[in-house]
C-alpha positions in Angstrom: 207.3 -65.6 131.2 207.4 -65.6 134.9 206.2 -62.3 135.1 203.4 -63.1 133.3 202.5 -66.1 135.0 202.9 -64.1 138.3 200.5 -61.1 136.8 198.0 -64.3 136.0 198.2 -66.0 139.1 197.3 -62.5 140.9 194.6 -61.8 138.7 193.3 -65.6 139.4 193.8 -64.9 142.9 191.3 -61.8 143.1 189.2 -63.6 141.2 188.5 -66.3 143.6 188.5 -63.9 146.1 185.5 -61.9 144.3 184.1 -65.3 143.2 183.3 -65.9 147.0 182.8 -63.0 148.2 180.1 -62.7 146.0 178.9 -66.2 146.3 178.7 -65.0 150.5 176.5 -62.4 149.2 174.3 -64.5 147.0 173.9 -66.7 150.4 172.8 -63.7 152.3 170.3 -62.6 149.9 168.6 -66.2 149.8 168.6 -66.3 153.5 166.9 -62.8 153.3 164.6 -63.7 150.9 163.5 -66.6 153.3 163.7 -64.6 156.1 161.3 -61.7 154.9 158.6 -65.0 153.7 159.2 -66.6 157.0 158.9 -63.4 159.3 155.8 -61.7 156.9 153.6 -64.9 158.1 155.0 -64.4 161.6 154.2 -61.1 161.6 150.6 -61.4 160.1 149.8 -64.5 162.9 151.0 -61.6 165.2 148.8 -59.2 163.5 145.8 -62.1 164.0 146.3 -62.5 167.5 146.7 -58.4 168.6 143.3 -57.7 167.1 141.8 -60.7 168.1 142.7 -59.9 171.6 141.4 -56.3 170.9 138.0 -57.5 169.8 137.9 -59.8 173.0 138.7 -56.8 175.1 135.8 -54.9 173.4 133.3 -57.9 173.8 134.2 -58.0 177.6 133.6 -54.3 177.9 130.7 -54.8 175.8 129.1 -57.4 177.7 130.4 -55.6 181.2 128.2 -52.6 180.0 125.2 -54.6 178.7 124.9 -56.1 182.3 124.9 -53.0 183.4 122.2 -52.1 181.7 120.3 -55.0 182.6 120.7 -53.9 186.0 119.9 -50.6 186.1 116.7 -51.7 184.6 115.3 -54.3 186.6 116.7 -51.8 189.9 114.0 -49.0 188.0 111.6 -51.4 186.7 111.2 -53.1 190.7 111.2 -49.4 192.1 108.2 -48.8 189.6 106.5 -51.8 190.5 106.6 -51.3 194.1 105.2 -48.4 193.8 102.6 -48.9 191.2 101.4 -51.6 193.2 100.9 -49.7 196.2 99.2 -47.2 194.4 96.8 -49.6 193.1 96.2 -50.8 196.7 95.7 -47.7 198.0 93.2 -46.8 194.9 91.1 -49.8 195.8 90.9 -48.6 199.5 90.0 -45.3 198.8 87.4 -46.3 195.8 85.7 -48.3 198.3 85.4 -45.8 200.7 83.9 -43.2 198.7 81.4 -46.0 197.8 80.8 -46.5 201.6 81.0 -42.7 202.1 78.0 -42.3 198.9 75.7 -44.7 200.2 76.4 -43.1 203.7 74.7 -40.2 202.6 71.0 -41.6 202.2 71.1 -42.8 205.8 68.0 -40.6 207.9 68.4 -41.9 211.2 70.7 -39.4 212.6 72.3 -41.8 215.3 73.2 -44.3 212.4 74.6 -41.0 210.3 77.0 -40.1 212.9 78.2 -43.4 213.4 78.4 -44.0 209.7 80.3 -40.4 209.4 82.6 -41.0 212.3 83.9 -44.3 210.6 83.9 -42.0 207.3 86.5 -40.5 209.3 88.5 -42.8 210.8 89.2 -44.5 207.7 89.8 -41.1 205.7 92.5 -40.8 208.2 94.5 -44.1 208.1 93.7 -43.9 204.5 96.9 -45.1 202.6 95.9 -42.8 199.7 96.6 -39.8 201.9 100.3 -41.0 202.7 101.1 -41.9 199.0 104.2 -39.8 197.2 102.6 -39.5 194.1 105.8 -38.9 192.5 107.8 -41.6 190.9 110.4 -42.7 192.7 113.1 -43.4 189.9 112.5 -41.6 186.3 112.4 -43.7 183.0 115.9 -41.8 181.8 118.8 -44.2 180.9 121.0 -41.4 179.8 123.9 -41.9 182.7 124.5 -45.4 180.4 125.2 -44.1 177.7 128.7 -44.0 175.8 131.1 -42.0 173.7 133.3 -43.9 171.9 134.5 -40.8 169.5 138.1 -41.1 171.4 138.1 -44.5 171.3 137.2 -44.5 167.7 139.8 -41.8 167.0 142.3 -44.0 168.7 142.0 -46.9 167.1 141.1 -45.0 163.8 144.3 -43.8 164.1 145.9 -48.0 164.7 149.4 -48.5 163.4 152.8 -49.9 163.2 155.1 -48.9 166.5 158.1 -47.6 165.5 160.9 -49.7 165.0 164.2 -48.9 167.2 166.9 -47.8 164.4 170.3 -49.8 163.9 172.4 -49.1 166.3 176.2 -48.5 165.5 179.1 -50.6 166.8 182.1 -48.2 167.0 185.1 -50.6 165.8 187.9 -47.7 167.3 185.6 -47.9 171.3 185.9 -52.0 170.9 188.7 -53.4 172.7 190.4 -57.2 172.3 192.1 -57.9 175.4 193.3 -60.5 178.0 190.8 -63.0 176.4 188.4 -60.6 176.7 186.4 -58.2 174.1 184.6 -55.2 174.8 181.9 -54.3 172.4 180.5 -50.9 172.4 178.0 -49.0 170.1 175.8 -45.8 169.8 172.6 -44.8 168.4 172.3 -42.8 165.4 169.6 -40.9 167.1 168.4 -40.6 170.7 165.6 -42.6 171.3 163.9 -42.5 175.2 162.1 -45.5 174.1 164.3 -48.3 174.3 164.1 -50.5 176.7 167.6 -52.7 176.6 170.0 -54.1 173.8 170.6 -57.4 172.1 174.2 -58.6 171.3 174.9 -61.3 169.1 178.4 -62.9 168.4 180.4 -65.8 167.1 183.6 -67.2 166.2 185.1 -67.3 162.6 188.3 -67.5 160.8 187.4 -65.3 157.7 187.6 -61.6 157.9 185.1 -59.2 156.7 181.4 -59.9 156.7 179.8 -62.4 158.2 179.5 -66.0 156.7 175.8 -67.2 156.3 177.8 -70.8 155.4 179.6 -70.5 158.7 180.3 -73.3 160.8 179.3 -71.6 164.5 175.8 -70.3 165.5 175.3 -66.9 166.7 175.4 -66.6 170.7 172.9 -64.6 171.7 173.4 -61.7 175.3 169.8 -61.0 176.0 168.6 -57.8 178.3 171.6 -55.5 177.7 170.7 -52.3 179.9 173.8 -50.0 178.7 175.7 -49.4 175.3 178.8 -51.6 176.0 179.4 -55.5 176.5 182.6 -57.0 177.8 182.3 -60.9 177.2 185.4 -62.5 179.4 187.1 -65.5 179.8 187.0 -66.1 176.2 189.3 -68.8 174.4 190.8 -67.4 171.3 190.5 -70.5 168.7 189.2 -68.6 166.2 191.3 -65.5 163.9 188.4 -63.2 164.5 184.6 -62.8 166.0 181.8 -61.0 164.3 179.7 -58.8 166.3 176.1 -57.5 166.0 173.8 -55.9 168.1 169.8 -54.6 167.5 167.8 -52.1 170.1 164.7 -52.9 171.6 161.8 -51.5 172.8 158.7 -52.4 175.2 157.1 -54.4 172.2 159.6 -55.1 169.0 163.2 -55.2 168.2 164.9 -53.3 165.8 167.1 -54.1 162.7 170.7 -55.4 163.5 173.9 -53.2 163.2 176.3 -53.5 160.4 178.1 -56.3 161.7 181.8 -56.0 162.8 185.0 -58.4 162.9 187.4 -57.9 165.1 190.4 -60.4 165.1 191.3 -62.6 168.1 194.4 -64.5 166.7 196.3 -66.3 169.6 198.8 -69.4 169.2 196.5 -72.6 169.7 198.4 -75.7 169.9 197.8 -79.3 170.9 200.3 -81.7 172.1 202.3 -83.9 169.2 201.4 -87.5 170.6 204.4 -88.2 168.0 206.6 -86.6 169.7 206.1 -87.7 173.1 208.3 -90.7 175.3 206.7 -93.8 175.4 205.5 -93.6 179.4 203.5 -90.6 178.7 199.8 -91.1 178.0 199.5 -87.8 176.1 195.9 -86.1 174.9 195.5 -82.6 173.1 196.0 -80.4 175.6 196.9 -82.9 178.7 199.8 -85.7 179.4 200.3 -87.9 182.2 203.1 -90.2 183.0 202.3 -93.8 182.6 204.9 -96.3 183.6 203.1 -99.0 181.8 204.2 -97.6 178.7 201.6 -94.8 177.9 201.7 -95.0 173.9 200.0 -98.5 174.3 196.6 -96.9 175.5 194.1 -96.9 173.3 193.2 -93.5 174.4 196.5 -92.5 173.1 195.2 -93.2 169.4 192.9 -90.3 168.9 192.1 -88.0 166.5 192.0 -83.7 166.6 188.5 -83.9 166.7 188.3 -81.7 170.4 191.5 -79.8 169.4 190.7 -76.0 170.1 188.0 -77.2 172.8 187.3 -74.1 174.7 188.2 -76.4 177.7 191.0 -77.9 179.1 190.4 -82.1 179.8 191.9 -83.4 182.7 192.9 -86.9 183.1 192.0 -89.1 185.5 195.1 -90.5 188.0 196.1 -93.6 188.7 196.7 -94.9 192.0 199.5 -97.2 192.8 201.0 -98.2 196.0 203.8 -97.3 195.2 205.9 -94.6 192.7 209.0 -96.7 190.9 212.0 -94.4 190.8 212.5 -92.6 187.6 216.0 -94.2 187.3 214.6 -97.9 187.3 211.1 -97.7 185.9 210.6 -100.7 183.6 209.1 -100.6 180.0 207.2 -103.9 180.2 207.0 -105.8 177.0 207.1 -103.5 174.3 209.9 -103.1 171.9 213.4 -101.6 172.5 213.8 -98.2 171.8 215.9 -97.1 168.5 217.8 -95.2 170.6 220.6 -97.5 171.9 217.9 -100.1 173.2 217.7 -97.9 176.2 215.3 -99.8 178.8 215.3 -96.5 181.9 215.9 -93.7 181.7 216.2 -90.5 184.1 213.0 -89.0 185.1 213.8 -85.2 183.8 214.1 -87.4 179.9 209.6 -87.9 180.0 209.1 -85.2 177.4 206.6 -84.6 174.8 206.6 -81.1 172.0 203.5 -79.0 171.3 202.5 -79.7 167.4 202.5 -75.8 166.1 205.6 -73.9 165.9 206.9 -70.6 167.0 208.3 -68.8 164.2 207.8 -64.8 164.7 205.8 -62.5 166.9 204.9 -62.8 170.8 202.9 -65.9 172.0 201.7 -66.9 175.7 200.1 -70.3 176.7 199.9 -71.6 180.8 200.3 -74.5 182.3 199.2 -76.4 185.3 200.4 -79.4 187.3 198.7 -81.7 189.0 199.1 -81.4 193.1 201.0 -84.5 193.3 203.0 -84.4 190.5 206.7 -84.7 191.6 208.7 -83.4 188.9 208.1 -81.7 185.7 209.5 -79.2 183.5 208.1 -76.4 181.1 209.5 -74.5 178.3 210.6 -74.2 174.4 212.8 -76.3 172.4 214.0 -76.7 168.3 212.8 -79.6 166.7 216.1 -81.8 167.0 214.9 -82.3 170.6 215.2 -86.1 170.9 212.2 -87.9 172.7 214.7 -88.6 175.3 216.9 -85.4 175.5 215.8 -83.6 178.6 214.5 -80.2 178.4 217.4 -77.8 179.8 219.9 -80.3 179.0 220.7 -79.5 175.7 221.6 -75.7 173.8 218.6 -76.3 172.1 215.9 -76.1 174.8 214.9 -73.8 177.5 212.7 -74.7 180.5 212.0 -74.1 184.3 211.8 -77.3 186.1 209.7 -78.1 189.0 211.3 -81.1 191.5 208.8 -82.8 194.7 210.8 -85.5 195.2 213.3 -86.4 197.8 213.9 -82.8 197.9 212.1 -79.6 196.4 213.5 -77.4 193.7 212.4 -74.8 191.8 215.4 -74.0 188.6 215.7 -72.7 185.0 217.6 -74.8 182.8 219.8 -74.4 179.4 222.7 -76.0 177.8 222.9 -78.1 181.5 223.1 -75.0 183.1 221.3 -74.9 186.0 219.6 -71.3 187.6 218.4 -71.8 191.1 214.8 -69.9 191.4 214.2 -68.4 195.0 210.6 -67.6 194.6 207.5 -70.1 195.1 206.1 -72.4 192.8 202.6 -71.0 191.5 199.6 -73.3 191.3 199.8 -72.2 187.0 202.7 -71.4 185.3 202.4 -68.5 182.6 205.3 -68.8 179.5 205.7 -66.0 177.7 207.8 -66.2 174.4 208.6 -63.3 172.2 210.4 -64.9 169.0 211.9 -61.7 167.1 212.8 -60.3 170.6 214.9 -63.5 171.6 213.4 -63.7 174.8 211.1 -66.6 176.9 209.7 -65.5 180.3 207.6 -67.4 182.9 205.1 -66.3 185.3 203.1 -66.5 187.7 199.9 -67.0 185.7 197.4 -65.3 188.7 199.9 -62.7 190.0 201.6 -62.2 186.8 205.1 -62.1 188.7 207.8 -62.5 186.9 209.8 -65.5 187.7 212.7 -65.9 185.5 213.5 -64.7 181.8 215.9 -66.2 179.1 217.2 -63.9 176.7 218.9 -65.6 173.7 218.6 -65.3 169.8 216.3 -68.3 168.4 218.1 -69.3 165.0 215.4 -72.2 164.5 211.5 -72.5 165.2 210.7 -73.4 168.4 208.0 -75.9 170.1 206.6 -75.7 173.5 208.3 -78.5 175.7 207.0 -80.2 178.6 208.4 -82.9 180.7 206.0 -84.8 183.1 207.0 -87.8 185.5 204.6 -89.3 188.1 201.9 -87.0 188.0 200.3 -85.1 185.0 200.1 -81.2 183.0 197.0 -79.6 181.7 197.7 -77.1 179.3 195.5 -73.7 178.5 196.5 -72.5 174.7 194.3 -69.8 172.4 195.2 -67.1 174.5 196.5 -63.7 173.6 199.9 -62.1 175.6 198.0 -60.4 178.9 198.2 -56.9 179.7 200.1 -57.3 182.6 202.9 -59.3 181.0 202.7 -56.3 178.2 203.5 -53.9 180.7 206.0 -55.8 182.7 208.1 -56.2 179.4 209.9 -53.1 179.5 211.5 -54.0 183.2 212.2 -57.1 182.0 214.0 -56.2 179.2 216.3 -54.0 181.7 217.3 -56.9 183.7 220.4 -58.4 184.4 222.9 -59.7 186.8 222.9 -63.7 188.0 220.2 -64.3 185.2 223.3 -63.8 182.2 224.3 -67.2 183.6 222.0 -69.0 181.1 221.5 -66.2 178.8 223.7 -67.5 175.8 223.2 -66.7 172.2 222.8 -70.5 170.5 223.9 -71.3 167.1 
């Protein structure tokens, strides 16, 4: 019977599974559908507008050689008139003197004749006729205007659609996920000397496979890609996995996109457990400051996870005082006595508050930062039997390094009220390292990556990250994955030993 049930529950399992898988693929072919409509009227508006242009183009050259023309005919035409009216001029001279030169001839007197014939001269000889090119000047040929449009015609006989850039191909073995970074690369199927740059597309998801068209992120979009890789940095991992796509362009369209790819960007993203937290902390997801007035009263304490996995890390604003009450005596105000004992002080080092995801298995790495005043605080792991007023180090179920700028500076890892004097300085961000199955929790240096102390002990129990706070305040930075550097640094800091076995104790 259970058997059975087991067999049917599998097979309702893959069911589902292919139920919306196939529903995803329903969705992508009704946003395909709409996308060919809507990019077919785009196109033919585009189509519209490129030959409109081209038959403006040929109406300016058109109009450009009609002018010309025009003016290479009224140039001729005054040439020709010039000139025929000259001729004319010099005809009526010249008729007029053959009139005088006829009449001339009748004259008997021979003193009159020779006058008569030596003015016959004298005008023969400044006769305009006589200096005339009778020759036109220009011809009537307007054959150096004319035009050959049989290439032209050819040309745009020959009109049509550029050649789309093929798909390029995203090589999922070339991609690399690493220090909250991904590299993307891809290839062509075929070489193409015509593309001008590369358009990558990408978004965060938590489903594997094939993109979602339901999906609840937009595409980001890295315009004017020159080469065949991308490296997008400084990522926050709050997402199991990205899809990738990328299309090739040339100088005028852009091709299809690639197959899309998922590669998986799981990192431990946490928030702080307002739940868990003392009541002088004013505690936000990924922030918590100390707040002698009794923190949990704020109504900025009452939230809800509405900015939990924010890709950035909100800082509180401080509160100035003039002056800081001890830790030992700081006063609770009105509210209620605690359950524990009615306790109204406690000691500073007791201000803690828990992360709200637990470690169970596998390698996790979060940082931490304090603010520059903040005079003491701790950070670490702990079980979930932590009290709200157990101090982290204190107890055989926590682990921290602890952080003191009061009355005097000290820098110590705690466990089981051991205490570990740390001889190295205190970084600006702290870097925790914890690797569950390998029983070990490391801090760092979070810009250097130096190592700055290890516990090596056998967790028996989930553990939450643990923080302590007191005047002053701690921004966290989660969804990251383990760096490289802290990778590579593992297998010397496996090897270590020496004054560090101090607090290295196997807990039960």
């Amino acid at each position: 019977m259970d058997s059975q049930k087991e067999a049917l529950q599998r097979i309702i399992s893959t069911l589902a599974n292919k139920n919306d898988e196939i529903q995803n693929f329903i969705d992508t072919l009704n946003q395909t559908l709409k996308g060919v409509q809507e990019n077919s009227s785009n196109i033919l508006s585009e189509l519209d507008e490129e030959f409109d242009s081209l038959y403006s183009i040929l109406d300016e050259v058109k109009e450009s050689m009609i002018n010309s023309i025009k003016q290479e005919q009224a140039r001729k035409s005054q040439e020709l008139q010039s000139q025929l009216s000259q001729c004319n001029n010099a005809l009526e001279n010249s008729e007029e003197l053959l009139e005088f030169a006829t009449r001339s001839l009748d004259i008997k007197e021979p003193e009159e004749f020779s006058k008569a014939a030596r003015q016959i001269k004298d005008r023969v000889t400044m006769a305009s006729a006589f200096r005339l090119s009778l020759k036109p000047k220009v011809s009537d040929s307007m054959t150096h205007l004319m035009v050959d449009f049989s290439q032209e015609r050819q040309i745009l006989q020959t009109l049509k659609f550029l050649p789309v850039p093929k798909a390029p191909e995203i090589d999922p073995v070339e991609c690399l996920v690493a220090d909250n970074s991904v590299t993307v690369a891809w290839r062509m199927p075929e070489e193409d000397n015509k593309i001008d740059h590369f358009i990558l597309e990408y978004r965060k998801t938590n489903f594997d496979g094939l993109p979602r068209v339901k999906d609840e992120r937009c595409w980001e979009i890295i315009d004017n890609i020159k080469g065949t890789e991308y490296t997008l940095s400084g990522l926050k991992f709050d997402s199991k996995y990205m899809n990738f796509r990328v299309r090739a362009c040339n100088k005028a369209v852009a091709g299809e996109y690639s197959d899309p790819v998922t590669l998986e960007t799981k990192a431990l993203n946490f928030s702080l457990d307002n739940s868990s937290s003392h009541l002088n902390l004013r505690v936000e997801d990924t922030c918590v400051e100390w707040d002698p007035t009794g923190g949990k009263g704020q109504e900025s304490k009452i939230k809800g996870k509405e900015n939990k996995g924010s890709a950035h890390v909100t800082s509180l604003k401080k509160h100035t005082r003039s002056g800081t009450p001890s830790p030992k005596r700081t006063s609770i105000g009105s509210r209620p006595p605690a359950v524990r004992g009615s306790r109204d002080r406690f000691t500073g080092e007791s201000y803690t508050v828990l992360g709200d995801t637990a470690i169970e298995s596998g390698q996790h790495y979060w940082e931490v930062k304090a603010q520059k005043d903040c005079k003491s605080y701790s950070v670490g792991v702990a079980y979930k039997t932590l009290g709200k007023f157990d101090q982290l180090g204190k107890t055989n179920t926590s682990w921290c390094i602890h952080v003191n700028n009061w009355l005097q500076n000290t820098f110590a890892a705690k466990h089981n009220n051991k205490v570990k004097a740390l001889d190295v300085t205190v970084p600006e961000r702290i870097g925790v390292f914890c690797d569950f199955d390998g029983g070990q929790l490391s801090f760092y240096d979070a810009n250097s990556k130096q190592l700055l102390y290890s516990f090596k002990t056998k967790f028996t129990q989930p553990v939450l990250p643990g923080f302590m706070v007191w005047c002053g305040g701690l921004s966290l930075n989660t969804g990251m994955q383990v760096p490289s550097a802290v990778r590579t640094l593992q297998k010397s800091e496996n090897g270590m030993t020496g004054s560090a076995s101090s607090l290295n104790n196997i807990t039960q």
